[in-house]
N, C-alpha and C positions, 0 to 999 in steps of 0.2 A: 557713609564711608566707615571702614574699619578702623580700630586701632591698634589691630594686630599685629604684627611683624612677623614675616614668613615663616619663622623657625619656632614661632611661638605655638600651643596649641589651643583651640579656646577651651574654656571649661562650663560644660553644661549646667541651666538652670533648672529647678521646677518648672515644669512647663512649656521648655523647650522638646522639640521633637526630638525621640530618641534616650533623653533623659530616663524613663521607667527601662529601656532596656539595656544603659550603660550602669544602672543602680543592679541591674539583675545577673549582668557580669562582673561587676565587684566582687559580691557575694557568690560564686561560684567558681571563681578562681582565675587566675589570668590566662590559660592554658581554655579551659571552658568557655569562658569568654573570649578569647579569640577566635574560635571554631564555631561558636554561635554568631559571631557577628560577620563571619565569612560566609555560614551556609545563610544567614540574612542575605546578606550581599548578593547571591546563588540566585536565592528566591527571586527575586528583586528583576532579573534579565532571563527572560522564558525560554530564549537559546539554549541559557549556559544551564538554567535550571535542569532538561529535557538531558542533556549530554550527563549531567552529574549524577541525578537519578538514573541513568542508563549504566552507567560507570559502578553507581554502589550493587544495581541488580545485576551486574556481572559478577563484581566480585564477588558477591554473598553466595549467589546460585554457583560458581566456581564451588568455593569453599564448602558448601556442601556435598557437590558431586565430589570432591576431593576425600570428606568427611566418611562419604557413605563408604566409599570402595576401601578409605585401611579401614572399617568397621569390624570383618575377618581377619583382621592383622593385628600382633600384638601389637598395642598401643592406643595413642588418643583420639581412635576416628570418631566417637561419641560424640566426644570435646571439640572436635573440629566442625561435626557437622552441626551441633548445637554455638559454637560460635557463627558460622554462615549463619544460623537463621535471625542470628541477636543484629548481623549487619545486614540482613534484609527487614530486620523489624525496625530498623530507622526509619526507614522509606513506604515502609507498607503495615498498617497494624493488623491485616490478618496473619501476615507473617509474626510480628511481635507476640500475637495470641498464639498461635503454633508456637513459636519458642519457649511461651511462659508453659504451657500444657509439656510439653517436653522434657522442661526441666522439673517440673515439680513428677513427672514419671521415672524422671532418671534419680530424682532422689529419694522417691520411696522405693524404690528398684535397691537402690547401694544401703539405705535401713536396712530391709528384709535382708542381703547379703548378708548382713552384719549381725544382725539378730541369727541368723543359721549359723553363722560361723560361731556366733560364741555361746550356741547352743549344742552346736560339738564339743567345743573346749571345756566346756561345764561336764557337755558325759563321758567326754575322757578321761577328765581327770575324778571321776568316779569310779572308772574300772578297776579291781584290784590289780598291784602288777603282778605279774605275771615271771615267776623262777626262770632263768634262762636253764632247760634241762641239760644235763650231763652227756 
């Protein structure tokens, strides 16, 4: 029989079930730990699992096709389509390896940008100026 009182909560021991994974959401934060113990919960009913994973590879695969098409637009289709793949690499690790390969392309891509640009601004500011004529 318990001694608990409805309103009470128990408080896990060493060695009680669950215990290593409510010590692993302390330490990650309460926000973290709630999402972890929910996508536990997820796992846990093969229904609810199949519908969630369905849910994030929609959204992700959205979020890409979203990404790809402003790509020719100014603005963050890069960023968008590289966030799709970060919410399909939850679910799927060759996705997650696609988005690491990605992003480590899209950051030596904005280097080199950078490196050109301030190898103009270096031979700019090299040219003598130049008299406006009369």
């Amino acid at each position: 029989m318990s001694t608990e009182s409805p309103g009470q909560q128990r408080v896990l021991q060493p060695g009680d079930p669950g215990y290593e994974r409510a010590d692993e959401a302390r330490r990650t934060g309460p926000v973290r730990g709630r999402a972890a113990a929910a996508r536990e919960a997820i796992r846990r009913r093969p229904g609810l699992d199949r519908v969630y994973r369905t849910g994030v590879k929609v959204v992700g695969g959205t979020t890409v096709g979203l990404g790809i098409v402003l790509m020719p637009l100014p603005g963050p289709g890069t960023l968008v389509a590289l966030g799709g793949l970060a919410i399909l690499g939850t679910e799927s690790e060759k996705a997650k390896k696609l988005n690491d390969h990605a992003v480590r392309a899209a950051k030596a891509a904005a280097a080199a940008a950078t490196r050109r640009r301030d190898a103009r601004r270096a031979a700019r500011a090299q040219r003598p100026f130049r008299a406006a004529r009369a």
